[in-house]
C-alpha positions as CSV (number, residue, x, y, z in Angstrom):
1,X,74.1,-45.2,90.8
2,X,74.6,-48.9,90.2
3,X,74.3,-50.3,86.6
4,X,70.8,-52.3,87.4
5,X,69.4,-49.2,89.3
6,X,66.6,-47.5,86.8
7,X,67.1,-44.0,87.6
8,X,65.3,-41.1,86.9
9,X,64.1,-42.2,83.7
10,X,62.3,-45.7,85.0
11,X,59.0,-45.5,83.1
12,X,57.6,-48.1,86.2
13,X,58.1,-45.3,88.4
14,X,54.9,-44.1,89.7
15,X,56.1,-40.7,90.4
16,X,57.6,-39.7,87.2
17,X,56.2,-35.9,85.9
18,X,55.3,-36.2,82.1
19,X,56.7,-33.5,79.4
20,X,56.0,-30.2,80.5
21,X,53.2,-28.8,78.2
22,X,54.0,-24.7,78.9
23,X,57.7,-25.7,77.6
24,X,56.6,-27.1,74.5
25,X,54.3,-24.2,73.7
26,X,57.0,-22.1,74.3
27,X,59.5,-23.9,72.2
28,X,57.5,-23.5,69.4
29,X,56.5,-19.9,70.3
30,X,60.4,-19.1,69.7
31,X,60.6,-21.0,66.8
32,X,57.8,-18.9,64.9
33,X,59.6,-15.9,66.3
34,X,63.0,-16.9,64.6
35,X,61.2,-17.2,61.8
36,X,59.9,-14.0,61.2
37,X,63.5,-12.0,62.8
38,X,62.4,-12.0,66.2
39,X,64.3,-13.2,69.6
40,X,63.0,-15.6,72.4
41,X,65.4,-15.9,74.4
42,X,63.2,-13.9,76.9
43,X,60.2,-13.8,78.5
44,X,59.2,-10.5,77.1
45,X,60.2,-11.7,73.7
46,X,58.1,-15.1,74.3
47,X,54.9,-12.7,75.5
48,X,55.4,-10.7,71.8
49,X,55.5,-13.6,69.8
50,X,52.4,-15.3,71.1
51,X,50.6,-12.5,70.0
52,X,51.8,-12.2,67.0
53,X,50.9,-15.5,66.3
54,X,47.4,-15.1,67.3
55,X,46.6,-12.1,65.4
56,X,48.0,-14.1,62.3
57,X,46.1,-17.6,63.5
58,X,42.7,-14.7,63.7
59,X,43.1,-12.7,60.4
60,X,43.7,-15.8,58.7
61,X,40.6,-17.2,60.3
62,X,38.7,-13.8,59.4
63,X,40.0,-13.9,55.9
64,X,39.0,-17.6,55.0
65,X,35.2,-16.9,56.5
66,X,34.6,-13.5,54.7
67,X,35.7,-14.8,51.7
68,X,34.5,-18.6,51.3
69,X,31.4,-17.2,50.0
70,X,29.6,-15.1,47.5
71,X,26.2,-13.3,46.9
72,X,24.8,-13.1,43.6
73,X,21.9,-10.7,42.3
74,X,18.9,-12.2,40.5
75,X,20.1,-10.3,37.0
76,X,23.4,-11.5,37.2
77,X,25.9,-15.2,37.0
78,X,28.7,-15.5,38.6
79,X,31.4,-17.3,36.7
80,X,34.0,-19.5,39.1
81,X,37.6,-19.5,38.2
82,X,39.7,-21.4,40.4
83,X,43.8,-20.6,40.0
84,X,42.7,-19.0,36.8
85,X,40.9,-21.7,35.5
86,X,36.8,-22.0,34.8
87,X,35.4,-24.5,36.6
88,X,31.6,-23.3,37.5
89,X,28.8,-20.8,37.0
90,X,27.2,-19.5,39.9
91,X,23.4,-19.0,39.7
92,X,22.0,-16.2,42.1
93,X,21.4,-16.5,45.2
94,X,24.2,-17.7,48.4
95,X,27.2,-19.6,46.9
96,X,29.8,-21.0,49.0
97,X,33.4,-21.2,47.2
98,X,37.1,-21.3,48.5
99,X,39.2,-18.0,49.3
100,X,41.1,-16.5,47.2
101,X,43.7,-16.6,45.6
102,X,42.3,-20.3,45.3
103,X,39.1,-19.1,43.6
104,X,38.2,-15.9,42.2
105,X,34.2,-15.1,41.0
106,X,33.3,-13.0,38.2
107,X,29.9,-11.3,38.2
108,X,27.9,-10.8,34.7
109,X,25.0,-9.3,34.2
110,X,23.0,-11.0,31.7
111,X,19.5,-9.6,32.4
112,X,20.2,-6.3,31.6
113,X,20.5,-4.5,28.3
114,X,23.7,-2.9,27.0
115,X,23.8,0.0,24.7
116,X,26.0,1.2,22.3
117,X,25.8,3.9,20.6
118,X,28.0,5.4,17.5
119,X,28.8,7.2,14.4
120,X,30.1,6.2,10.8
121,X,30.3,7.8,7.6
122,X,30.5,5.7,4.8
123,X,29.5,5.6,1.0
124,X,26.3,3.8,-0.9
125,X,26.5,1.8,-3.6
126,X,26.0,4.9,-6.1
127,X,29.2,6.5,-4.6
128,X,27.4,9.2,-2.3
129,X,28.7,9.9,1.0
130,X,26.1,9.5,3.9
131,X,26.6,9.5,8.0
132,X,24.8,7.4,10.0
133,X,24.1,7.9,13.8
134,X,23.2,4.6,14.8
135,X,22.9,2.0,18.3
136,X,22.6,-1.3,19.2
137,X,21.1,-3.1,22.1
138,X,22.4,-6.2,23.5
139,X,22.6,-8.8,26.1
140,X,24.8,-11.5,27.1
141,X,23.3,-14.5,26.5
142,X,26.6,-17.0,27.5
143,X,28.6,-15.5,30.4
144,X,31.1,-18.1,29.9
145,X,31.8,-17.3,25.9
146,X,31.4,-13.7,27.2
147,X,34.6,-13.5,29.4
148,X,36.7,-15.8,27.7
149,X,36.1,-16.1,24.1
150,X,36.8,-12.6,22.5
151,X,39.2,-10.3,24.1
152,X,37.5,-6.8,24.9
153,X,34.2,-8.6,24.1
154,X,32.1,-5.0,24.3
155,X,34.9,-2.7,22.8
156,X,35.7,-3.0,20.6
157,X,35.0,-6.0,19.3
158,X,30.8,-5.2,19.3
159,X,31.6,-1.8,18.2
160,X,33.7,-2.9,15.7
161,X,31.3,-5.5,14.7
162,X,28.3,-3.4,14.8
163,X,30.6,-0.6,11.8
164,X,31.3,-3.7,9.8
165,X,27.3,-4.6,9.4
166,X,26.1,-1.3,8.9
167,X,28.9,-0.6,6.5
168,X,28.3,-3.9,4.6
169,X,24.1,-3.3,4.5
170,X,24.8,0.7,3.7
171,X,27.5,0.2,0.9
172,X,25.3,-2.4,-1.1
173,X,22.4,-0.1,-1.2
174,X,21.2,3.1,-3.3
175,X,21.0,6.6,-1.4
176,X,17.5,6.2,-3.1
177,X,17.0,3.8,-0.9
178,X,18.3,4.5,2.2
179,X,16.5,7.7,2.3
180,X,13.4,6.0,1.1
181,X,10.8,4.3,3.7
182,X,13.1,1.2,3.3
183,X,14.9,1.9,6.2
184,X,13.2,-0.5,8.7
185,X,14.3,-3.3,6.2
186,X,17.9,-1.8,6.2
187,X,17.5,-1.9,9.9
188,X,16.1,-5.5,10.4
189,X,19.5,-6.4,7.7
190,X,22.2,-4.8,9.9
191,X,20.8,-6.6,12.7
192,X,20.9,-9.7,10.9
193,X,24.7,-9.2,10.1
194,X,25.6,-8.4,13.0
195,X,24.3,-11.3,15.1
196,X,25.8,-13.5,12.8
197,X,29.5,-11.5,13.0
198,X,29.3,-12.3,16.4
199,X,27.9,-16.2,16.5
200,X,31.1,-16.1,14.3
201,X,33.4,-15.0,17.1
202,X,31.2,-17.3,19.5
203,X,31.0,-14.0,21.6
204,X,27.8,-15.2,24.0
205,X,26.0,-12.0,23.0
206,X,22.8,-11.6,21.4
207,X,21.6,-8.7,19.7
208,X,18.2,-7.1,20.5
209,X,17.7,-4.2,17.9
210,X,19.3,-2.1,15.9
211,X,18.1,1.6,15.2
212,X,19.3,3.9,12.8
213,X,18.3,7.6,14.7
214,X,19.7,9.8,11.7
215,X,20.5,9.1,8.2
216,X,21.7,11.8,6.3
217,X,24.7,13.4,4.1
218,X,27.2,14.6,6.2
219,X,26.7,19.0,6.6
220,X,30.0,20.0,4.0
221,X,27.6,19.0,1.4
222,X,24.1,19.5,3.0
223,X,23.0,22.3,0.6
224,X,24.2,20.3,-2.7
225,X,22.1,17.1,-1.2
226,X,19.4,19.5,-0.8
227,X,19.1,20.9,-3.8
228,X,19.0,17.5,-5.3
229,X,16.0,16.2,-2.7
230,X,14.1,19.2,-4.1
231,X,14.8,18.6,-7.4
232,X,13.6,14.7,-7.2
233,X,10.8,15.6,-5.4
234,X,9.5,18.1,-7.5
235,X,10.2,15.9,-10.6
236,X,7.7,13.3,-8.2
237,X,5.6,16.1,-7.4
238,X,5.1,17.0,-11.5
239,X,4.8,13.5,-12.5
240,X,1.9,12.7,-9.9
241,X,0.4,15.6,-11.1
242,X,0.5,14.8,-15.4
243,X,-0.9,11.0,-13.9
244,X,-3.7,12.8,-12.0
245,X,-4.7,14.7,-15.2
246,X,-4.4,12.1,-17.3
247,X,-6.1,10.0,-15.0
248,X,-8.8,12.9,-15.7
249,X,-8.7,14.0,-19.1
250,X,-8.3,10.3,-20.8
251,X,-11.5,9.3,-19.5
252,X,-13.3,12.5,-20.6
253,X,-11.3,11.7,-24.4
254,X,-12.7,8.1,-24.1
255,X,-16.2,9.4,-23.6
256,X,-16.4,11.9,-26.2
257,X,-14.7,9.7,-28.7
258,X,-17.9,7.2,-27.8
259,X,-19.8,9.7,-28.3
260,X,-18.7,10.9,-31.9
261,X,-18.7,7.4,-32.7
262,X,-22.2,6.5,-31.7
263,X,-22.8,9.5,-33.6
264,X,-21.1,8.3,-36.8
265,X,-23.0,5.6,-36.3
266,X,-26.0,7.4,-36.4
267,X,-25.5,9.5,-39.3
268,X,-24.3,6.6,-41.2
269,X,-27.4,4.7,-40.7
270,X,-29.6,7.8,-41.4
271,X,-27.8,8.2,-44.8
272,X,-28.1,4.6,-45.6
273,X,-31.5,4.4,-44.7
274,X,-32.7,7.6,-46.6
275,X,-30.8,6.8,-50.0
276,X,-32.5,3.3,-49.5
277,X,-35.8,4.9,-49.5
278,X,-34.4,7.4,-52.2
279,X,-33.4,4.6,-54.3
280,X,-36.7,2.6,-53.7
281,X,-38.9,5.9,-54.4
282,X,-37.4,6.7,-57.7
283,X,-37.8,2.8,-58.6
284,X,-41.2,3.8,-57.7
285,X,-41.1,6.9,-60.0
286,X,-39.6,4.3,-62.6
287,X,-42.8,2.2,-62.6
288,X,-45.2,5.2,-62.8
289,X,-43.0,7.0,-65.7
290,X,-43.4,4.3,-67.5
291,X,-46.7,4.1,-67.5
292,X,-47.9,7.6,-67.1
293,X,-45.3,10.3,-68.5
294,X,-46.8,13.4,-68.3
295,X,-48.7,13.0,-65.3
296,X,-45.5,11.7,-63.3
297,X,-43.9,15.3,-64.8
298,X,-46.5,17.3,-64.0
299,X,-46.7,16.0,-60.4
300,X,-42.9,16.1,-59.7
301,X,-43.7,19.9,-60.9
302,X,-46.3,20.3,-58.6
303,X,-44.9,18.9,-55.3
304,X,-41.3,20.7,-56.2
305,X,-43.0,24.0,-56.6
306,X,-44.8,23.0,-53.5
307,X,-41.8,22.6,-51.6
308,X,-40.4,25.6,-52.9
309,X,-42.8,28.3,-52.6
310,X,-44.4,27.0,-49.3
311,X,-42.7,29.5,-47.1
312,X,-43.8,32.2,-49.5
313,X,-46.9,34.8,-49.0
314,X,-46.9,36.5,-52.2
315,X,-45.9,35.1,-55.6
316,X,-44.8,37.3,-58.5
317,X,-44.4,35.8,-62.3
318,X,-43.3,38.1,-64.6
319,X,-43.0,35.7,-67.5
320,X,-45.3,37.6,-69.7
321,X,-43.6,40.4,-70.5
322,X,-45.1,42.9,-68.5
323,X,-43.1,45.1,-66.3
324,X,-46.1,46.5,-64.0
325,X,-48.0,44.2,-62.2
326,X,-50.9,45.6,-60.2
327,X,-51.7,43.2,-57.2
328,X,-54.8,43.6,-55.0
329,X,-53.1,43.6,-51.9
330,X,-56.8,44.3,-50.2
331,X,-58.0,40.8,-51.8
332,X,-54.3,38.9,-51.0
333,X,-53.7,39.9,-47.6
334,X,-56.9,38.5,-46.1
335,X,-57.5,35.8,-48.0
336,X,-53.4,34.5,-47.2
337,X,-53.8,35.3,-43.8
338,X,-57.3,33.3,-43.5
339,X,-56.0,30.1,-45.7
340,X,-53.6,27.8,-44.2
341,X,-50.2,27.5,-45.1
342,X,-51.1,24.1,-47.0
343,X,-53.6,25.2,-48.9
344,X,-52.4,28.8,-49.9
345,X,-49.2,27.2,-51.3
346,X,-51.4,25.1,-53.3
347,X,-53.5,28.1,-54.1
348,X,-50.0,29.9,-54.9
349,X,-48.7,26.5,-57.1
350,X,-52.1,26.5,-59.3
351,X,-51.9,30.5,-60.2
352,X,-48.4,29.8,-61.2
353,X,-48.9,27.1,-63.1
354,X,-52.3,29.0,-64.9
355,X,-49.8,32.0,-65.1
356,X,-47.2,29.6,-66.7
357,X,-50.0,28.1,-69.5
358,X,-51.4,32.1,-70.1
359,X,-47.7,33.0,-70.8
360,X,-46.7,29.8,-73.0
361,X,-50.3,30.2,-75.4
């Protein structure tokens, strides 16, 4: 071929084939295969590869459409880490991400409650042992804080959390009072605690209640505790009991001291008042003796044998010296019984007093 002649290669030449596709394909069939160990020097080789290729192309396909997205329930969040990192909270529903290892999803569920339950013994203020069976009810309220904030966020970091508040509300309180009806206000304090131990730690948790389900010494000294229960409540029992009495018998003591004293009272102004009108009678007498001796004697006599002998039926005087005296009880009898009392006294005080005069001549 002379030097100006163009040859096979002459791209003006209208009948010049292009590249041959199938060769390519195949180049870079055997290629792959030399990659992974294999030979494509033949066609069987060449066949193998192809397929191998195509299964790889398919799960590869498979892989990044089954796992490009993620489902999350309505009670739960689904926190996004992408190589490790947080970079998004999914909310529920259909969330497209990318595959992993790119981006892995964590699911939380923050709508439902978490319990934990435990047991602690521990002693009160007044150095008494007591054991507590207690839980706690939680959510998570930060999924983010939840997952990445405090390592082994629900043990035992709430557990431990939870011992620590009841041990601090327990230990600064009387077994008095934690056996007392104070226990929903020992409650309600644990709870405080406890939510703010873990706002401390930044945990994303918030607590919902706290119950104490049994509160008692532990059983090695049951009987002692016992016996000590019984004691204070029968020292209540006797003390309610002396109140209720006196709660009975000082009102009774208040009303009869009244009464003794309205009665002093009484008797004090009937004494005054009679020696008033004593005193003012004998200034009376006083007057009259002045003026009238013998008669004032003689009636003094008069009304004091009056008053004396007015009970009696019979009189007997035996100042004249006579040891017999004949009465006629025939004549006395009738005439006492048909007189009445005022007059036979008088009747009585004037035969004394003519007795008296008889005896005296």
């Amino acid at each position: 071929m002379a030097w100006n002649e163009p040859g096979k290669r002459d791209p003006w030449r209208g009948n010049q084939k292009g590249p041959d596709f199938e060769e390519t394909l195949r180049r870079l069939r055997e290629r792959v295969m030399s990659l992974f160990g294999g030979s494509g020097g033949t066609s069987s080789g060449s066949g193998s590869g192809g397929g191998i290729l195509v299964a790889l192309v398919a799960i590869v396909l498979a892989w990044v459409a089954l796992d490009s997205w993620s489902v999350v329930n309505a009670r739960d969040v689904g926190v996004v880490q992408r190589f490790g990192k947080m970079t998004r909270v999914m909310s529920p529903g259909f969330n497209l991400k990318w595959p992993r290892p790119i981006e892995t999803v964590t699911k939380v569920k923050t709508k439902d409650v978490r319990l934990l339950a435990d047991s602690v013994r521990m002693l009160t203020m007044d150095e008494n042992i007591v054991q507590i069976d207690f839980n706690v009810q939680y959510q998570v309220s930060d999924a983010q804080k939840f997952l990445f904030q405090v390592k082994d966020v629900e043990d035992p970091t709430v557990k431990q959390a939870a011992e620590s508040a009841v041990r601090q509300v327990i230990g600064g309180s009387a077994m008095d009072t934690i056996l007392s009806g104070q226990g929903s206000e020992l409650v309600a304090e644990t709870k405080r605690v406890l939510q703010t131990t873990l706002d401390s730690y930044d945990a994303g948790i918030i607590v919902n209640e706290v119950n104490f389900q049994s509160v008692a010494p532990p059983h090695e000294v049951k009987e002692a505790f016992d016996d000590v229960t019984n004691a204070r409540e029968n020292k209540q029992q006797t003390e309610n009991e002396a109140q209720a009495y006196a709660n009975q018998i000082v009102p009774e003591a208040r009303g009869q001291a009244a009464r003794i004293k309205a009665e002093a009272e009484g008797f004090r102004a009937e004494r005054i008042a009679r020696a008033e009108g004593d005193a003012a009678r004998f200034n009376q007498l006083v007057a009259q003796y002045k003026s009238a001796p013998e008669i004032l004697r003689r009636r003094l006599y008069l009304e004091t044998m009056q008053q004396v002998l007015k009970d009696n039926i019979k009189v007997l005087d035996a100042t004249g010296g006579r040891n017999l005296i004949n009465l006629p009880i025939d004549r006395l009898v009738p005439a006492a019984t048909s007189l009445s009392p005022g007059a036979g006294v008088l009747l009585q005080a004037d035969e004394a007093a003519r007795a008296s005069r008889e005896a005296q001549r």
